[in-house]
N, C-alpha and C positions, 0 to 999 in steps of 0.2 A: 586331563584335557580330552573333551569329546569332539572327535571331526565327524562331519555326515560330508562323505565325499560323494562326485556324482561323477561315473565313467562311462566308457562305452564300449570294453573289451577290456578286457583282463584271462592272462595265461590258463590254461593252454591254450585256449581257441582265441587266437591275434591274425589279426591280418596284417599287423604293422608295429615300427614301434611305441607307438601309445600305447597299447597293452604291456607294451614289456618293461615300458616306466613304470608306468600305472603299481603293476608289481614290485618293484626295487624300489621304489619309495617309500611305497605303504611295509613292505619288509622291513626297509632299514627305519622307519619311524617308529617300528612296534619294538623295535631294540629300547625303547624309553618307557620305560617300567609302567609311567601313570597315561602313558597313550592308549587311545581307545577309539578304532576309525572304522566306521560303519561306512561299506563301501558298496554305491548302486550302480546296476548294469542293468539294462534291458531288458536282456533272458540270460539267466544261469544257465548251465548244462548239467549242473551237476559233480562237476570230477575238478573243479576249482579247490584251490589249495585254501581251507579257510584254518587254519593251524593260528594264525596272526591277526587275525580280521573278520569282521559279518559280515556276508557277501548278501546282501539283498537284490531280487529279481523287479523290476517293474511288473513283468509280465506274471508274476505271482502277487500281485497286489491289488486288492478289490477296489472299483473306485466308485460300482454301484453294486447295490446289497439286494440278492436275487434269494427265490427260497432255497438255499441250499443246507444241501444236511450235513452234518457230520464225516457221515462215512462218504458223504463226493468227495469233501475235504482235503479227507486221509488218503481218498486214493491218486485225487490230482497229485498232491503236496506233499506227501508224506516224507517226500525223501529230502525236502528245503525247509519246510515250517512243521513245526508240531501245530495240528486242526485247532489248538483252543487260540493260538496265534493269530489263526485268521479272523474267528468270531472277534476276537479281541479289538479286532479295523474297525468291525464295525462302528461302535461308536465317532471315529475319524472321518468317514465320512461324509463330507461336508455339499453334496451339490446335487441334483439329480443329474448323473450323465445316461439319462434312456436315448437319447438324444446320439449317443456314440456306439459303434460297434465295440461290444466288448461280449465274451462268451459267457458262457451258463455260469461259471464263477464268479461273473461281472467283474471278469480283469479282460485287462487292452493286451493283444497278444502284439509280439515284437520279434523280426525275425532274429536279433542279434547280429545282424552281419548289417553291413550298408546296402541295402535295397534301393531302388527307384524311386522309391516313394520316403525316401529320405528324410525329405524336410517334415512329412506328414507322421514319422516317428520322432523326428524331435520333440515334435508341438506334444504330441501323446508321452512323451517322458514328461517333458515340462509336468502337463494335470498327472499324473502318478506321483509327481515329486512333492505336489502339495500335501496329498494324503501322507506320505513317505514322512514327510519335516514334518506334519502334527504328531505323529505314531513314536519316534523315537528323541529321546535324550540329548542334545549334543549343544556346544561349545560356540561350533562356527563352520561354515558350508565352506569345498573348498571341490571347483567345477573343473574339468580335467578337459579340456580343448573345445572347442566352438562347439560341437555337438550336445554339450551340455549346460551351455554354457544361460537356457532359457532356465531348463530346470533349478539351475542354481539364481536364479534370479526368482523365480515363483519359491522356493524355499524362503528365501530370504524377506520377501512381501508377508510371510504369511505367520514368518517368526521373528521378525526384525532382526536375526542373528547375522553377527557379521562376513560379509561374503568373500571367497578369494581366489580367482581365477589362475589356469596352469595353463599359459599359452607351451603349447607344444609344436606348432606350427602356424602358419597364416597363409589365408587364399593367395597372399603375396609370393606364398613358396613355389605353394601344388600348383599356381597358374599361370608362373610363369609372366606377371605383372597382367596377365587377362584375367581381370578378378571378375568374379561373379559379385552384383552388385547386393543377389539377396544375401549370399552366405556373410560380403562384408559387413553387412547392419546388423547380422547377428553376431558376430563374433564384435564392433562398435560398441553395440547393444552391451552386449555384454562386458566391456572395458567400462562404460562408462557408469553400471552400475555395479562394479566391483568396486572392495574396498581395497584390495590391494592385486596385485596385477606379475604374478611369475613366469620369468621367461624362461626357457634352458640356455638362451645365451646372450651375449650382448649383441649380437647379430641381429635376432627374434627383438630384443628389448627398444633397438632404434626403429626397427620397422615399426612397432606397435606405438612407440613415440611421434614419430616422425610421419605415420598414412594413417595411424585410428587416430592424431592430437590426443595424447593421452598425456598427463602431467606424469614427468620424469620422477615425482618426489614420490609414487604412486606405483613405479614399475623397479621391479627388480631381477637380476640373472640369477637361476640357480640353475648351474650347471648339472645335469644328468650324471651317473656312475655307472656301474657297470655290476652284476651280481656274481660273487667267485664263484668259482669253478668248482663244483663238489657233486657228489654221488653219480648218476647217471653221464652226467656232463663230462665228469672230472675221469669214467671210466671208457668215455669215446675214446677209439682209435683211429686214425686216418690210414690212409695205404698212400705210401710215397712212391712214385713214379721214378726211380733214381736216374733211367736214360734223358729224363725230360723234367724241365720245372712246370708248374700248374700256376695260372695265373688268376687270380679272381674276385669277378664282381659277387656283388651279393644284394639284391633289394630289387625294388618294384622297379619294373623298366619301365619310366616314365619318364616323360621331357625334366622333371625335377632334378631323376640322379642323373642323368650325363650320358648316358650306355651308347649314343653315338659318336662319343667320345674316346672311349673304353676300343670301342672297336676300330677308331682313325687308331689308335695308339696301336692295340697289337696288330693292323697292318706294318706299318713300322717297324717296328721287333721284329717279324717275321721277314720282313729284308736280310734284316742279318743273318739270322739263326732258323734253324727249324726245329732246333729241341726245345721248346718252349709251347705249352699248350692253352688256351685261356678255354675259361669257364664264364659265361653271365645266368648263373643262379635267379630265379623267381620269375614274375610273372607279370604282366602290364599291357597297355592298351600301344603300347611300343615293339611287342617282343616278335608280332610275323614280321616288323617294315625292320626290326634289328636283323633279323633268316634271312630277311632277301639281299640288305646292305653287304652281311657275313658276306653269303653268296658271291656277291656283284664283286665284293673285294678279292676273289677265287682264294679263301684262306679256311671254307667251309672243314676240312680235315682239318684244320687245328683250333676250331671253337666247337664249343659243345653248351649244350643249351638243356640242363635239366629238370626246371621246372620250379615252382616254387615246393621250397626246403622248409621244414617246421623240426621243433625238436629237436633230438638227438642227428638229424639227418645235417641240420645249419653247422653243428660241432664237427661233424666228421667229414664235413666237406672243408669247414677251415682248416681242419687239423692234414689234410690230404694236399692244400696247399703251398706253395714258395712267397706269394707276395698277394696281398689284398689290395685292391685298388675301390678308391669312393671317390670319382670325379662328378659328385653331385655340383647341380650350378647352384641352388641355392637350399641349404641341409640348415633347418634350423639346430640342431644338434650334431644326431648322427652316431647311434651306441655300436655299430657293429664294425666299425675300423676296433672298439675298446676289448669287443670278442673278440674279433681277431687278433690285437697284440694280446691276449689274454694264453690263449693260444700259441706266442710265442712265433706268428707269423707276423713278418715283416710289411708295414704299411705304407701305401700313399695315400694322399685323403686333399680334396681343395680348399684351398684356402677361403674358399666359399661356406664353408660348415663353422657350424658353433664347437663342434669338438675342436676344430684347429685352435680354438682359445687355450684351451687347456694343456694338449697333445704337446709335447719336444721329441720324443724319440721317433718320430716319423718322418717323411719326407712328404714334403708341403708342394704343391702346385698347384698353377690358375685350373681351373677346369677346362679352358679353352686352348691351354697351352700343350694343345698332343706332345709338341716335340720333347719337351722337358717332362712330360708325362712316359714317354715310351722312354727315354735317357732314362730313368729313375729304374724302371722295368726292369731292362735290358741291364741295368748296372748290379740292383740285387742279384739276378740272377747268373751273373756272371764271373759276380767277385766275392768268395765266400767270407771274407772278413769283413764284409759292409753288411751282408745278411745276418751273421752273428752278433755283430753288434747292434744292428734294431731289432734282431729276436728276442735277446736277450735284456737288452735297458728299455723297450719298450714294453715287456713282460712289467719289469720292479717297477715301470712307472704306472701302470695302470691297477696293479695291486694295492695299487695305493689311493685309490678313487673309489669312495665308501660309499653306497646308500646312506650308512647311520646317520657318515657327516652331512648329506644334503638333506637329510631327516632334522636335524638340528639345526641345518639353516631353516628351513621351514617352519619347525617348531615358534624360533625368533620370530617369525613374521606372525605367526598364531600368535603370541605374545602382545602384541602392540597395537589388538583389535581385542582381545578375549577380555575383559574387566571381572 
């Protein structure tokens, strides 16, 4: 089985969790001997883990054929494509784009990050994706969130191959029911020419039912996993504060996860106790109006605010903590309560999240519900035999949540389009 996948971040360089599925999936899919997944991004960097997978660049792919030589080639490319690679497009391409900015290589350059001009790199993946699905081999297109979701439809036009979109989120999450009307017709768009339609949860699956009308026999949950813990990860330390428990968020401060919620609650706590310190981890268009909230609440000495965490640095801040909190209002998934019990730290997480489907060893509340949110807190960290026991059975439960196996639901769904 050949997948031509179409993404738009893949590890190390993430702004979010898309990337970090992106990665766990396509790992735990290469676990199946005869899988074979050609997987596109934008712009490579370079230091991408391709041990399991092709990692193809938009922005290393000609879409108009300029006099180039050889040795331009080798020295653009050398370290992604071997030079006869490239000569090799040319026959693929199919259009004159003199018409588009593209450079002396006659490739569209892409910053790789989400730029302002956003929508104007989608459209430019989309025309890369056509030359992309002439050039390579594969089975069946399979789009990885709204931002690719054109390209995998221009694939699809150009091969008749059949399409299968990865909702990972909906403008219904990030906005908070203030949807943007362009992004909804793309992401529509793109439901309604897909053949089959995967959510990460049943959460994501009614939305996508119930605001895009999408036929239910057409949409299915595949719940996300979590990738074990091994080498660099597995050799992180945390440093335990023993006078004081650490408390903390972790994710984009945005109106999506909750973080002024986060901080009603550890007001609260801090009524009772003052050995108790919270942390809100990352970065968002929320994080000074969160500084001045802290502030206004006078509890500025017992939050801390460090910034957004990548890598080794996300491990060793959960492993430094007492209790994770994800009072997201609306979490189509939600992997990092999964790092966290991974970890072996005690979770709350809203019953608002797709992970709550899955999740038993954690402790469940409304997002809006501070009080029962700060009770939860204040209780881990108070009564060590409630801490042990969701450090510990939340651990065996989440080690037990496979990529392979969500690789093989997906495989199924390849199945029943692939002839």
């Amino acid at each position: 089985m050949k997948a031509l996948m179409f993404g738009w971040e893949f590890p190390p360089h993430i702004l979010g969790g898309l990337g970090t599925a992106s990665y766990g999936l396509t790992r735990g899919m290469s676990m199946q001997e005869d899988m074979d997944i050609t997987f596109v991004i934008p712009r490579p960097w370079g230091d991408e883990d391709k041990s399991f997978l092709n990692i193809v660049g938009a922005s290393n792919t000609p879409i108009a054929w300029r006099d180039v030589t050889w040795e331009k080639v080798e020295e653009r490319f050398g370290d992604v494509m071997h030079p006869q690679e490239y000569f090799n497009l040319r026959d693929n391409i199919y259009a004159d784009f003199n018409y588009m900015s593209v450079n002396d290589m006659g490739c569209i350059e892409f910053s790789g990050k989400y730029p302002e001009n956003l929508l104007e790199e989608i459209n430019n993946y989309s025309i890369v994706a056509g030359v992309i699905a002439r050039t390579y081999d594969f089975d069946i297109i399979h789009s990885h969130d709204w931002l690719t979701y054109a390209a995998g439809i221009h694939a699809k036009e150009i091969t008749g191959k059949p399409l299968v979109i990865h909702v990972h989120a909906t403008d219904f999450d990030r906005s908070g029911g203030k949807v943007n009307p362009g992004v909804y017709q793309i992401e529509k768009n793109g439901m309604d020419h897909a053949d089959h339609i995967m959510c990460v949860s049943n959460l994501t699956r009614r939305i996508v039912i119930e605001k895009y009308h999408q036929d239910p026999s057409k949409v299915t949950a595949v719940h996300n996993a979590v990738d074990p813990l091994s080498g660099d990860k597995l050799a992180v330390r945390g440093q335990k504060n023993v006078p004081e428990k650490v408390v903390t968020f972790l994710g984009r401060i945005t109106m999506q996860k909750g973080p002024e919620y986060f901080v009603d609650a550890a007001t609260q706590v801090l009524k009772k106790t003052d050995h108790i310190r919270f942390v809100m981890a990352g970065s968002g268009d929320m994080m000074n109006q969160m500084i001045r909230l802290v502030a206004d609440r006078g509890i500025a000495d017992k939050f801390h605010f460090p910034g957004f965490l990548k890598g080794k640095q996300v491990y060793e801040m959960l492993k430094s903590s007492d209790v994770y909190v994800m009072p997201s209002v609306s979490e189509p998934f939600g992997i990092s309560p999964l790092e966290a019990m991974q970890c072996g730290v005690p979770s709350i997480i809203s019953y608002q999240s797709g992970c709550s489907e899955i999740l038993h060893n954690v402790i469940k509340t409304d997002y809006w519900d501070v009080d029962a949110m700060a009770d939860a807190i204040y209780s881990i960290c108070t009564h060590p035999g409630m801490a042990e026991f969701l450090s510990v059975e939340g651990k065996k439960e989440v080690d037990e949540i496979k990529w392979e196996d969500v690789g093989l639901k997906v495989r199924g769904i390849y199945e029943r389009y692939v002839k």
